[in-house]
matplotlib code that plots the C-alpha trace (Angstrom):
import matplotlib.pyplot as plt

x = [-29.4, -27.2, -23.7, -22.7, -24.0, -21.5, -22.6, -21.4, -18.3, -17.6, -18.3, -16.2, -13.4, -14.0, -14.6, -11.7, -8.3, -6.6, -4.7, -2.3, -3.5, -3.6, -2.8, -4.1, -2.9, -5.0, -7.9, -5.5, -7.6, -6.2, -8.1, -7.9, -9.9, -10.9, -13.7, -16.9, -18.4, -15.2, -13.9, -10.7, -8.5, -6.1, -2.6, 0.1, 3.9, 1.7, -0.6, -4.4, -5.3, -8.9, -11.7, -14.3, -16.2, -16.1, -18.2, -20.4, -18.1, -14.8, -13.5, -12.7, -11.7, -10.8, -9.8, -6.8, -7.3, -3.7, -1.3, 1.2, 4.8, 7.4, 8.7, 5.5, 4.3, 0.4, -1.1, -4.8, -5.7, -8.8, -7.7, -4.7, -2.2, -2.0, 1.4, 2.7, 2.4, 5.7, 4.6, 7.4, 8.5, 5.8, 2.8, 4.1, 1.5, 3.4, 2.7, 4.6, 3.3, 4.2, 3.6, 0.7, -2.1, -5.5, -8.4, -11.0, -11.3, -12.5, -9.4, -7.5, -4.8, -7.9, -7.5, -10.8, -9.7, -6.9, -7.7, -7.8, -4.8, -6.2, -6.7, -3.6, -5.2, -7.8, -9.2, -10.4, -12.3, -12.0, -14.0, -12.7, -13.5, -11.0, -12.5, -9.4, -8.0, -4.9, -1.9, 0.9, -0.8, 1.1, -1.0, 0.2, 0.7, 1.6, 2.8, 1.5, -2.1, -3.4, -6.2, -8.2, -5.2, -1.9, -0.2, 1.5, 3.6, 1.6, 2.6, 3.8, 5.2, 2.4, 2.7, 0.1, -0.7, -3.1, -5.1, -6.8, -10.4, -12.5, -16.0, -15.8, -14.3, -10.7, -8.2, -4.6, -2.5, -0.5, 3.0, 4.7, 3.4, 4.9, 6.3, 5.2, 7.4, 6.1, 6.5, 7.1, 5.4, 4.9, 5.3, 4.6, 3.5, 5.3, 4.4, 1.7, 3.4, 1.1, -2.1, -4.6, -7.8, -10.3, -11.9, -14.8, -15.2, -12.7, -11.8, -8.3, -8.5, -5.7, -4.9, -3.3, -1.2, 0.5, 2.9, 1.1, -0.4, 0.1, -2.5, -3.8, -6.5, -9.9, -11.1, -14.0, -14.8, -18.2, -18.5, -21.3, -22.3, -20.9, -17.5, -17.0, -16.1, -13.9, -13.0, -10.4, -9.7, -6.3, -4.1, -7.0, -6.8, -5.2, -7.5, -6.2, -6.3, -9.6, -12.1, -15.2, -14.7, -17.5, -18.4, -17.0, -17.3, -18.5, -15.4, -12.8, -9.1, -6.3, -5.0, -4.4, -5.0, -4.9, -3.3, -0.1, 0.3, 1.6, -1.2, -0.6, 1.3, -2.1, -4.1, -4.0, -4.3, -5.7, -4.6, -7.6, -6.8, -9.9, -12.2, -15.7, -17.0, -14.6, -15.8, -19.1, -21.1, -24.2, -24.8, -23.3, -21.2, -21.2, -23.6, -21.3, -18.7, -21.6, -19.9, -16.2, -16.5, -16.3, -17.6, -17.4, -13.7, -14.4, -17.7, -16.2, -13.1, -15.4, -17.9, -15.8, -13.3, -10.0, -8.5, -7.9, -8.3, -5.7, -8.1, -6.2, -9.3, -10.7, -13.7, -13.1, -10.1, -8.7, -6.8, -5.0, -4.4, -2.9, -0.8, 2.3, 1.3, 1.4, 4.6, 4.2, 1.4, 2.7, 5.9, 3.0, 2.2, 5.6, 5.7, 2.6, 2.5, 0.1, 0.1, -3.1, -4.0, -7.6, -8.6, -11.7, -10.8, -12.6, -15.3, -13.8, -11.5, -14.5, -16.5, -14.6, -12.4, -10.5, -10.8, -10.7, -7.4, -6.1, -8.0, -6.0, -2.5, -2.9, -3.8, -1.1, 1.1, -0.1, 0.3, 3.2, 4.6, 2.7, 4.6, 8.2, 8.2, 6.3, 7.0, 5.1, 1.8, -1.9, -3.3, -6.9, -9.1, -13.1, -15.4, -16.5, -20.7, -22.5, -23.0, -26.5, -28.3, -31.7, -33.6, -33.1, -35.0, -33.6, -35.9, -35.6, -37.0, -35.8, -32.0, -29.7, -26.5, -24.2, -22.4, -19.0, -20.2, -22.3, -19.6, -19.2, -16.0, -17.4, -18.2, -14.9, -12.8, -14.6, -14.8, -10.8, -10.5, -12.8, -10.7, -7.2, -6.2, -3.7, -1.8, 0.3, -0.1, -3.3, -4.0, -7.8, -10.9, -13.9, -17.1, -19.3, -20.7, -23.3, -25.1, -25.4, -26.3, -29.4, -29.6, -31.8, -29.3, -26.1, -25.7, -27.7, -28.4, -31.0, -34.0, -33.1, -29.3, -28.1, -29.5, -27.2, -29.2, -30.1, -33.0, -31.7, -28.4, -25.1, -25.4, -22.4, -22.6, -24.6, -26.8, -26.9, -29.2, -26.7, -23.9, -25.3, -26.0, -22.7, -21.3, -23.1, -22.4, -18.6, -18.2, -19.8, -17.3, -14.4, -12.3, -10.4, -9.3, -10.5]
y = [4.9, 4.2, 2.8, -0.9, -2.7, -5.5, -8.3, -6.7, -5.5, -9.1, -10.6, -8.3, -9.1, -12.9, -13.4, -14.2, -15.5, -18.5, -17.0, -18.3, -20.3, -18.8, -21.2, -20.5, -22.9, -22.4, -24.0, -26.4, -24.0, -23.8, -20.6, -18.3, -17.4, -19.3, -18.8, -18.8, -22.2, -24.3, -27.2, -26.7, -29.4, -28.7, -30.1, -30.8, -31.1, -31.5, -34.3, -33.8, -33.8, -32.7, -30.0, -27.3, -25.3, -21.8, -19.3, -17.0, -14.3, -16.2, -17.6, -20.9, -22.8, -26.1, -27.9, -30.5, -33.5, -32.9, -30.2, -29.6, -29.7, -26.6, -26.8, -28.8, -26.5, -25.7, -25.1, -25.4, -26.7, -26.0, -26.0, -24.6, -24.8, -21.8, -20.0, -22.6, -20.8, -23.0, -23.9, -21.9, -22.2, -20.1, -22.5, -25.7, -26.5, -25.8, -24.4, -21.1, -17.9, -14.4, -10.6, -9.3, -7.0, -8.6, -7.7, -5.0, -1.3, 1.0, 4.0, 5.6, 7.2, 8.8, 12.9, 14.4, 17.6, 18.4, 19.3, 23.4, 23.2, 24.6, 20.5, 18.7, 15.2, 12.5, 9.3, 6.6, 3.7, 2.1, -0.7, -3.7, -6.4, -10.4, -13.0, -14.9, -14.9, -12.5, -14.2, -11.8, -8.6, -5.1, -2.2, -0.3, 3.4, 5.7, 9.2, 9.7, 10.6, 10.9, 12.5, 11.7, 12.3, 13.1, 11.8, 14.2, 13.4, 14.9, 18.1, 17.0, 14.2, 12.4, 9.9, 7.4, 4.7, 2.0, -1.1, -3.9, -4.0, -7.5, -8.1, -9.9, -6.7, -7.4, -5.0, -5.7, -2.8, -2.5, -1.1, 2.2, 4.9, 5.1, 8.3, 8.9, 11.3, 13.1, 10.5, 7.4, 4.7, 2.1, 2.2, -0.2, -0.8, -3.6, -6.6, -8.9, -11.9, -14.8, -12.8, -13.8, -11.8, -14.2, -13.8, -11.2, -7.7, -6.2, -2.5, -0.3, 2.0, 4.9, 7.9, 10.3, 13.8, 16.4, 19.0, 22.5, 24.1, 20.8, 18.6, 15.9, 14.6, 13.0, 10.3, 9.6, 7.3, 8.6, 8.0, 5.4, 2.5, 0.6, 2.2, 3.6, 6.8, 9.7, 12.5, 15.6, 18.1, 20.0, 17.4, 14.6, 11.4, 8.7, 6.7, 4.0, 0.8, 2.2, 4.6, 5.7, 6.9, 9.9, 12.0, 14.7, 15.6, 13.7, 12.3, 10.3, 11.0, 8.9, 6.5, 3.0, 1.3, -1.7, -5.1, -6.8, -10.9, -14.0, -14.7, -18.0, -17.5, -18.4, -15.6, -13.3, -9.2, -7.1, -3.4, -2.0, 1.3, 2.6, 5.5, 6.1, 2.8, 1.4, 4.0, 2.3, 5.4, 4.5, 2.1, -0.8, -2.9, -6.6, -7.1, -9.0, -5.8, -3.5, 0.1, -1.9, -4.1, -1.1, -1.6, -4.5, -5.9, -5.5, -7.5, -10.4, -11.2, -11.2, -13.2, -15.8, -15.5, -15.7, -12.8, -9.0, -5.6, -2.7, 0.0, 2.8, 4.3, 7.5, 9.4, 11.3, 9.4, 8.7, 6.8, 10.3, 11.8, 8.3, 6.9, 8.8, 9.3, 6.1, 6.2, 5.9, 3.8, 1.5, 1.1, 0.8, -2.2, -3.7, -3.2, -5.0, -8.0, -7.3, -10.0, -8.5, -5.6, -5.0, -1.5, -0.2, 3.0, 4.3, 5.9, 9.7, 9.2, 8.4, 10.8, 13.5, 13.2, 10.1, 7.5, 3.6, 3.7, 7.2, 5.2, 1.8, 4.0, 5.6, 2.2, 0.3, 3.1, 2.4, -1.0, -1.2, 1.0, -2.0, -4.3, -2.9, -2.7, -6.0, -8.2, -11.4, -9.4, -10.2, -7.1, -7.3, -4.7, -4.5, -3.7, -0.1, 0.7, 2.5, 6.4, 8.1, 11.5, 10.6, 11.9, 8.9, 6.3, 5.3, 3.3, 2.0, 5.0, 7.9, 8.0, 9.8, 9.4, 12.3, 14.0, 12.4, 8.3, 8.5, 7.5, 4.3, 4.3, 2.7, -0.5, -0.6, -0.6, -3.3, -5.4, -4.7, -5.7, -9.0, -10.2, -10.0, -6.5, -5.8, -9.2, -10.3, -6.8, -8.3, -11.8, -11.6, -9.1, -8.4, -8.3, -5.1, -3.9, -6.9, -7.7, -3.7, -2.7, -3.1, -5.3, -3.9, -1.4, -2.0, 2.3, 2.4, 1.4, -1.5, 0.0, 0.3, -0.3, 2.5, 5.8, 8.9, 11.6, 14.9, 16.7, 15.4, 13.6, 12.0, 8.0, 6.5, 4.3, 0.9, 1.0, -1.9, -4.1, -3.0, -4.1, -7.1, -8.2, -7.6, -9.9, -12.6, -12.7, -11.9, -14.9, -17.3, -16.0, -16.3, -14.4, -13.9, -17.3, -17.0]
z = [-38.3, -41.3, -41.1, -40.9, -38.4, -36.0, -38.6, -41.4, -40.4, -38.8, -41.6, -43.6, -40.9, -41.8, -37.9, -35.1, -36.1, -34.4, -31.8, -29.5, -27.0, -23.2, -20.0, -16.5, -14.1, -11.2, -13.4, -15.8, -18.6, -22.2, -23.6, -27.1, -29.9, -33.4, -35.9, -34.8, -34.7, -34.9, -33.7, -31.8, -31.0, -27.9, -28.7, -26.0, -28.1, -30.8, -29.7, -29.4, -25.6, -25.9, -28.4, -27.7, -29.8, -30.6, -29.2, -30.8, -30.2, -31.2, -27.9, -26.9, -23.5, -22.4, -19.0, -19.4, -17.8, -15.6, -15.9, -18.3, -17.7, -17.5, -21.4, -23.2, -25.8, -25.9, -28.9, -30.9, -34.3, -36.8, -40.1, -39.2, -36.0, -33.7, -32.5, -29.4, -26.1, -23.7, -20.7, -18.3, -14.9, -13.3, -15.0, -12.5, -9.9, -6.4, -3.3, -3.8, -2.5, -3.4, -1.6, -3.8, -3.2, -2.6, -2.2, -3.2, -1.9, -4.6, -5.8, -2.9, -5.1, -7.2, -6.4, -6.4, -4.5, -1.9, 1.7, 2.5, 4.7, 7.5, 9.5, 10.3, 10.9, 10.0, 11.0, 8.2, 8.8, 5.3, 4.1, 2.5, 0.6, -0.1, -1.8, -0.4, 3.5, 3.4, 5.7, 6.9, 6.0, 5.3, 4.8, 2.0, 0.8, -1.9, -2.3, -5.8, -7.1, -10.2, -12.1, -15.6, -17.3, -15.4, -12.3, -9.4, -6.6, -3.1, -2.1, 1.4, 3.2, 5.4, 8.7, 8.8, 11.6, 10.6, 12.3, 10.6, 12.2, 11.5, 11.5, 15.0, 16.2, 16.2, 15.6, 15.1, 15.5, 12.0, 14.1, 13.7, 12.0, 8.8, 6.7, 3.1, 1.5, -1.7, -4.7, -2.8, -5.0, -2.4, 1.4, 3.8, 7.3, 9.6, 9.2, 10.8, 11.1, 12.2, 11.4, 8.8, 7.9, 6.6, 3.2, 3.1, 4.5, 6.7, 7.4, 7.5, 10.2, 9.7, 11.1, 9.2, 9.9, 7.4, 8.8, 9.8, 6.5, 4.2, 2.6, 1.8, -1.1, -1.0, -3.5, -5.4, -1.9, -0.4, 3.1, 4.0, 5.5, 2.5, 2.3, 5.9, 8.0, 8.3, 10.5, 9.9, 12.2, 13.9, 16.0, 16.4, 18.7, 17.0, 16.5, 14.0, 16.8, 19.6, 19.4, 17.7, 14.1, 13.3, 9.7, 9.3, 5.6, 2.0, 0.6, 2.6, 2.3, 0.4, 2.8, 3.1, -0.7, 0.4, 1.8, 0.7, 2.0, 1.4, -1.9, -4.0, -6.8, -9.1, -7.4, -9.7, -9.4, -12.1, -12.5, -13.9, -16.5, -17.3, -16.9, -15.3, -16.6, -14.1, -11.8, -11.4, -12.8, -13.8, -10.7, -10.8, -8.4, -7.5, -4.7, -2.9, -2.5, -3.2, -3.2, -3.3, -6.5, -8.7, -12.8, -14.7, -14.0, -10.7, -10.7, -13.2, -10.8, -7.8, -9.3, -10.1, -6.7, -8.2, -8.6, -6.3, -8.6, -8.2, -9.0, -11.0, -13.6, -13.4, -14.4, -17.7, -18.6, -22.4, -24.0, -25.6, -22.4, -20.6, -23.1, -21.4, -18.3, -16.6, -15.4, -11.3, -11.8, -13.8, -11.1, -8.5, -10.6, -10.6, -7.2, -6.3, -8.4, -11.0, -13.3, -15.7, -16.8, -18.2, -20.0, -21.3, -22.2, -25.9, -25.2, -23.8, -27.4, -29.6, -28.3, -28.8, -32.3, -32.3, -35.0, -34.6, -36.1, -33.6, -30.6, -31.1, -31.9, -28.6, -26.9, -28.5, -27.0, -23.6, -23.9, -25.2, -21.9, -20.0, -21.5, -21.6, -18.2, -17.4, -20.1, -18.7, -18.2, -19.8, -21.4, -22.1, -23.6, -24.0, -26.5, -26.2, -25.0, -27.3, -26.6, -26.7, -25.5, -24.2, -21.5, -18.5, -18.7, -22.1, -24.2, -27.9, -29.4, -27.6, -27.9, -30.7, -31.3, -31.3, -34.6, -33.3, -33.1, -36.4, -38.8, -37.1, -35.2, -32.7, -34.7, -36.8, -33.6, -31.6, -35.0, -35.0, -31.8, -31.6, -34.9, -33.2, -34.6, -31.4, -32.3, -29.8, -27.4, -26.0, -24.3, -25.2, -25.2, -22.8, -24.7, -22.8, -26.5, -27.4, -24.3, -24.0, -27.5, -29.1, -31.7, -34.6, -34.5, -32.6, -32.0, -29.4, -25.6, -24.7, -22.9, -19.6, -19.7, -19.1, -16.6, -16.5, -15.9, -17.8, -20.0, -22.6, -21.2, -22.5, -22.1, -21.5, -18.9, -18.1, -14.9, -12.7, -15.0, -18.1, -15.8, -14.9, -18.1, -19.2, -16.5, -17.1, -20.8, -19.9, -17.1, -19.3, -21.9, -19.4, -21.4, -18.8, -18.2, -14.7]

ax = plt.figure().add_subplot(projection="3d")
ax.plot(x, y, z, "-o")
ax.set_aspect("equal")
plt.show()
C-alpha cells in the first residue's frame, strides 16, 4: 500500500506540541501533551512542584502532592513553558453537589422508526447502569429525537409515569405522570427526595400514552435480558410502579433517558457525539454494563468509575451532516450538566469525499457551536480506525482499502490531530487508530479487530477484542484526565 505511513507523517509534524496543561480535581491530576520522550516539569505560579515523562503518543500526567488553590496558575516546562491554565473557582476541593445526569443507558432520544399509530400505550422496563449511587433522583424526558444527521421535535405530546425498580425489588413510584409536549428539551419527574439508588444496575419502569392516532419512536435499544422489556398496545395497564412487563415487539420505545441527582461537582458527564462506533457496532461494550456501556467512551469512563455518558451518536452519522444540526442537543447538554464532550466522528466524512482539511473544517464548526454555548466545556476528539472491505474474519492479508481512503486522509488528519492542530478547541485526543491499525502498514485492520459482516464487507468498526484493545491502550493513556 503506498502513501505515508503514521511515522512519517509524525515525524514530518515534528511530534506533539507543549500544550496547555489540563487540571482534574477529583484526582489533583495536571495532564497535556509534550514531545515524545520528554521531561516535563509541572510548575505551580511558576515553581516546579513535580515531572513525568512523555508518552509515546505525546501525553503526559502528573498527580500534585495537594491541591492547588483558586487563582495559582498551572503550567509545564521542557524547553519551553506552556500557556498557564488558572486554577478557578470550580477546581477548589469542597463538598458541593450539582443536578447532573448519571449514569449509563444506551440512546433513548435515537429514532429508529416511529410507532404505526394504531397503539395508544406502552410499558418499558429499562435497564440501567451508575458507577456512582444517585441521591434525590428525577427521571428525565425529552420531546426531541434525532437521526444520523438532523434533529425533529415529536409529532405529539406524550404523558409518561415512571418508577425506579432496584435489584432487591424496590420500586419507588417516580410521582405524577408527566406531559411532554413536542420540542420540550428536558422534562422532569417529581422528585425523590430522601431516595438513593445505589451504584450498579437499576431499571426505569415507564408507562407511556400518546393521544388516539399519535406516535411515538423506538431506538436502536433491542429488548433483552441485558437491556429489558416492553409492551405496546391500545389503553394498557399502567404498569410503571407493579406488574409484570412482557415482549411485545424488537425495539423499545423512547422513554425515560435517564436519571438526574444530587452528583458531586467532580463527577463528571460526557456528551458523547459520534456515530456507529459509539453505537457499539462491531460488538463491543464494557462487560460491566454489557449492552449499556456503549463503544469506546462508554467503556473508558466505566472502566475507570468516574464519570456518567449522555449518549447522543448515531449510526451513519458525519461530521458534514452534524455540524448545524446540534441545536436541541446541545441545549439538552446545557441542561444536564455536561461538562465533556468526546467525538469520534471521521470516518462516514472520509469515506465518502471529505478531505483531512474539509473533515477538521466541519469539526471545528461543531465545536465551535459546543463551545459558544458552553464555554467551560472539554472537547476531545479521537483518532479515526482504519476502513477496509474484507470478507469477516479480517486477517493481514485479506483486506483492501477503498478508492476513497487511498490518498491518505486518514493518516494526515490523525497526525493533525495528535500534534495539536485544533489549538485551543480541544482539551486533548483519544488514541483508537494505533492499537487498531496494523503496523507494517497503518491502512489496515489488525487480524481480528474488527468483524462486520459481508462477502466482501465494509470494515469499519472494531469487534470486542478491537475494542478492548483500544481501551486498554486509551486508560493507560488517560487522556481523559479521568
Amino acid at each position: 500500500m503506498a502513501g505515508l505511513g503514521i511515522g512519517l507523517l509524525l515525524g514530518a509534524r515534528g511530534g506533539p506540541s507543549l500544550s496547555r496543561p489540563v487540571f482534574d480535581p477529583a484526582t489533583r491530576t495536571a495532564s497535556g501533551r509534550a514531545p515524545r520522550g520528554a521531561t516535563v516539569i509541572v510548575l505551580l505560579d511558576g515553581m516546579p512542584v513535580g515531572t513525568a515523562t512523555t508518552s509515546a503518543l505525546g501525553r503526559w500526567s502528573h498527580q500534585l502532592g495537594t491541591a492547588p488553590s483558586p487563582g495559582q496558575a498551572l503550567a509545564a516546562r521542557t524547553e519551553i513553558t506552556s500557556p498557564a491554565t488558572v486554577i478557578g473557582p470550580g477546581y477548589a476541593a469542597s463538598g458541593e453537589t450539582v443536578r447532573r445526569l448519571a449514569g449509563f443507558g444506551g440512546d433513548q432520544g435515537n429514532q429508529i422508526r416511529p410507532s404505526d399509530g394504531t397503539k395508544t400505550a406502552f410499558n418499558v422496563r429499562k435497564r440501567f447502569y451508575t458507577p456512582v449511587p444517585i441521591p434525590n433522583p428525577e427521571v428525565a424526558y425529552t420531546g426531541f429525537h434525532y437521526n444520523s444527521g438532523a434533529e425533529f421535535d415529536h409529532p405529539n405530546e406524550a404523558t409518561y409515569h415512571s418508577a425506579i425498580e432496584l435489584p432487591d425489588g424496590t420500586i419507588r413510584d417516580m410521582g405524577a405522570p408527566v406531559t411532554v409536549v413536542p420540542g420540550t428539551i428536558l422534562a422532569r419527574s417529581e422528585k425523590a427526595a430522601g431516595f438513593t439508588v445505589p451504584a450498579g444496575f437499576y431499571w426505569i419502569r415507564t408507562h407511556g400514552r400518546v393521544p388516539s392516532g399519535g406516535r411515538w419512536s423506538y431506538t436502536d435499544a433491542f429488548r433483552s435480558a441485558h437491556i429489558g422489556h416492553m409492551e405496546e398496545g391500545v389503553d394498557l395497564v399502567d404498569k410503571a410502579a407493579s406488574g409484570t412487563i412482557g415482549n411485545a415487539t424488537q425495539q423499545m420505545p423512547a422513554a425515560a433517558i435517564g436519571l438526574v441527582g444530587d452528583m458531586p461537582s467532580s463527577h463528571r458527564l460526557f456528551a458523547l457525539a459520534g456515530d456507529s462506533i459509539s453505537q457499539g457496532v462491531g460488538g463491543y461494550s464494557h462487560g460491566a454494563a454489557p449492552g449499556l456501556a456503549l463503544g469506546i467512551l462508554a467503556g473508558l469512563v466505566v472502566q475507570t468509575g468516574t464519570g456518567s455518558v449522555l449518549h447522543l451518536g448515531r449510526s451513519g452519522a458525519s461530521a458534514q451532516a452534524n455540524r448545524a444540526t446540534y441545536t436541541r442537543r446541545i441545549a439538552l447538554m446545557q441542561a444536564l450538566g455536561v461538562t465533556d464532550i468526546f467525538c469520534d466522528l471521521g470516518v462516514n466524512d472520509m469515506s465518502s469525499s471529505s478531505s483531512a482539511a474539509t473533515l477538521k473544517g466541519h469539526l471545528t464548526t461543531l465545536f465551535g457551536a459546543f463551545k459558544a454555548a458552553i464555554p467551560s466545556v472539554r472537547i476531545y476528539q479521537s483518532t479515526i480506525t482504519p476502513s477496509t472491505v474484507a470478507t469477516a474474519p479480517i486477517t493481514e492479508g485479506n483486506q483492501t482499502v477503498p478508492a476513497a481512503m487511498q490518498d491518505g486522509r486518514r493518516l494526515a488528519f490523525n497526525a493533525d490531530l495528535r500534534t495539536g492542530g485544533f489549538g485551543s478547541l480541544l482539551a486533548g485526543f483519544v488514541e483508537f487508530a494505533l492499537p487498531a491499525q496494523l503496523p507494517g502498514d497503518p491502512h489496515l485492520w489488525r487480524a481480528g479487530f474488527a468483524s462486520d459482516t459481508g462477502n466482501p464487507g465494509s470494515q469499519q468498526h472494531p469487534n470486542a477484542a478491537g475494542g478492548e484493545a483500544i481501551i486498554l491502550a486509551a486508560a493507560a493513556e488517560n487522556a481523559l484526565a479521568i
